[in-house]
Steps between C-alpha positions, in 0.01 A plus 500: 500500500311503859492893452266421215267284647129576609411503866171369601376719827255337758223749400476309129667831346874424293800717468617443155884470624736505812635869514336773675521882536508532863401868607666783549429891569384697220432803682343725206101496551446878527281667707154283482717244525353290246747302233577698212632440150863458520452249839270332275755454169768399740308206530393456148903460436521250767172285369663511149836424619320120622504524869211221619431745831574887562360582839474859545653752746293593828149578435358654775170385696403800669580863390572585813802348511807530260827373543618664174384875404478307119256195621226360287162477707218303458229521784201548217457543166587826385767405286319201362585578165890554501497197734355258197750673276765379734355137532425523132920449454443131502144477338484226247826327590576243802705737700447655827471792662437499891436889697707446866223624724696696821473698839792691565435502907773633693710541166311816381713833450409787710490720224185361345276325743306694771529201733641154483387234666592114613471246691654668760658816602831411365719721315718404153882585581720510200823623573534844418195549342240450777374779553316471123260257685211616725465285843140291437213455679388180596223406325155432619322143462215643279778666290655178465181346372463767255872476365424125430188599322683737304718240369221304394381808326790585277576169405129489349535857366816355290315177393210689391788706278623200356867415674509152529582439878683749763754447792496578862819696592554318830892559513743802557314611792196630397180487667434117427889407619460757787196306636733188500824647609478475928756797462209739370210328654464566883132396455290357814190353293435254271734690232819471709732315750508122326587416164140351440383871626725659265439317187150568562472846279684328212224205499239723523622709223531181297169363566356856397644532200431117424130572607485857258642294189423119502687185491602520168685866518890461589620678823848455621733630772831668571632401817785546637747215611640705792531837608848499637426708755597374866129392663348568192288211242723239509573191195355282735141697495537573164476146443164419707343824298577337205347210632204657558460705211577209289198272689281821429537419060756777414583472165837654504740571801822743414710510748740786605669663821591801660316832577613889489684455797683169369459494121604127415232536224831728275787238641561722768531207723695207380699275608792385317374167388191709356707710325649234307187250439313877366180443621426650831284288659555148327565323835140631624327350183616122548346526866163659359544234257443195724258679693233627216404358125352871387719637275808733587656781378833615614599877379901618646787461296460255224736626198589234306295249294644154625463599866112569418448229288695207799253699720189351343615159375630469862161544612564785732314720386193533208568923382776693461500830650666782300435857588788787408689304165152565357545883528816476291368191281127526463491207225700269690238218512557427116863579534506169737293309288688555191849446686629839435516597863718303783540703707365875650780726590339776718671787630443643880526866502697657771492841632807437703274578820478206721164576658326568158675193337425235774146656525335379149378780394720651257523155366127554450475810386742406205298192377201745525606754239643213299141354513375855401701521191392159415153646472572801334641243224887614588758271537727425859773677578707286742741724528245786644711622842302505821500851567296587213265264608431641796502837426243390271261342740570800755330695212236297449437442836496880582274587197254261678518595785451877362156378340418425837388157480135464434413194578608626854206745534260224557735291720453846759154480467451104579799419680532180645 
């Protein structure tokens, strides 16, 4: 079975099979926003149930900016110790666990950050629910530098605890895919205008990171293969990125699509043929393909077994991508390998409310209290209705918010 087989990455380090946790929101750090306990046995049921890779949800890089009031920070040490008892879920055992290091930019909720900031002064516009997001402020050059840095910084934090590699979220149009996207980046300097200008910050955050860790640590990418926005990053750019990133040594390239305003990244945008083939963004991979020898992961819509497995003997791709069927089937990865599982029926909860059901994000806030009860050892509930999901997370949220956010006390007194 290709599924089964060990991947080599160009760093020297080996994935002990093909399938991959790819990450998702968890949403449920508390107020000091380090991980806690039940984020932390969620992924002790996904390293038992055989997965090779589980790359985490959004860890933050600087706590001054979330893009989730339930974010896991790491910009120093202070939660050193739950952060080796997360990495500690694959200790002694040839699995993987990767943190995805992130900058929300422009996509930061109002709500919880005193000021957001990107590349330029560019506000997120999600149809009927704009007015959550803050315009940004364009950021300065020195602030640039230190956001790179700060990259660097976590990703050596999280070695130091003992994950085995970590992820750049450059897709779904966060800071790293805003700096790339000419829809979002206005800039006049060496940071905008040409691609070579916008791919800039992503190489610089690479080499940072690369330069904080060492040439044996595994770093990868999520990129996305389009935005589908109308002026926005285009396949074609993608593509050169790629190139770049892949003449740079990454060890693992994921590739993805979409951003709040289009969210691809759910199926969201599909055309018909997609729809039928499953995954999302299968015609993207055989380009990449002929273009770049690193190893890629594709992560969109793979649900049954012999589509995954023609995947890889077809050469198209090197990891499959799965992200929500692990919510409902956290031991999937043996279920595979013993031939008990074909396929990964998944159901899309629907409030009936076009705006919130195009949007993504009560498709996310589902799979987030379904990864919640995972850690709290319960089992899924497929059948849990929309509605009590979000009035869930409104409670949450609102409790949160009541606590009055902390780690915001010393964003006021830095800033930016």
């Amino acid at each position: 079975m290709n599924l089964a087989k060990e991947l080599l990455l160009p760093c020297g380090a080996r994935l002990a099979n093909r399938l991959a946790k790819s990450a998702m929101s968890e949403n449920m750090s508390p107020s000091h926003h380090g991980p806690t306990s039940t984020l932390i046995h969620a992924y002790e049921r996904w390293a038992q149930g055989g997965v090779g890779l589980s790359i985490t949800g959004n860890v933050m890089i600087d706590r001054r900016a979330m893009g989730e009031p339930g974010n896991v920070i790491v910009d120093d040490k202070r939660d050193h110790e739950m952060l080796q008892q997360w990495a500690s879920v694959v200790k002694h055992s040839p699995l993987h666990i990767w943190p995805q290091l992130n900058h929300p930019g422009r996509q930061a909720l109002a709500a919880i950050n005193k000021e957001v900031v990107a590349p330029s002064a560019v506000a997120t516009k999600v149809k009927g629910m704009s007015a959550l997001f803050k315009k940004p402020r364009a950021l300065t050059e020195p602030e640039i530098f230190d956001l790179i840095d700060r990259f660097g910084r976590t990703a050596r934090i999280l070695k130091q605890a003992g994950f085995t590699g970590v992820q750049i979220h450059g897709a779904h149009g966060y800071l790293v895919s805003q700096f790339l996207s000419p829809l979002v980046n206005h800039r006049k300097d060496q940071w905008g205008g040409s691609l070579e200008n916008r791919a800039r910050f992503v190489l610089e955050v690479y080499r940072n990171i690369r330069a904080q860790v060492g040439a044996d640590y595994p770093v990868g990418i999520k990129i996305n293969s389009a935005d589908f926005q109308r002026g926005g990053f285009t396949e074609e750019e993608s593509m050169e990125v790629v190139k770049l990133l892949g003449a740079e040594g990454m060890d693992l390239i994921e590739i993805s699509g979409g951003t709040y305003e289009r969210p691809a990244m759910i199926g969201a945008v599909k055309k018909k043929s997609t729809q039928e083939r499953e995954a999302y963004f299968l015609d993207y991979v055989k380009k990449v393909r002929r273009q770049v020898s690193n190893p890629l992961m594709l992560t969109g819509g793979f649900r049954t077994v012999a589509t995954m497995e023609r995947a890889l003997a077809d050469g198209e791709l090197d990891v499959v991508g799965l992200a929500r069927p692990f919510t409902l089937h956290p031991d999937l990865a043996n279920r595979i390998f013993e031939g008990s599982l074909q396929r990964l029926d998944i159901p899309t909860p629907k409030t009936g409310i076009k705006a919130l059901d195009t949007s993504g994000f009560v498709d996310t806030m589902w799979h987030e209290i379904h990864i919640r009860r995972l850690g709290e050892g319960k089992i899924p509930d497929p059948k849990l209705s929309a509605y009590s999901v979000i009035g869930h997370n409104l409670s949450a949220t609102m409790k949160k918010l009541l606590n009055g956010f902390p780690f915001m006390k010393g964003a006021k007194k830095r800033g930016y």
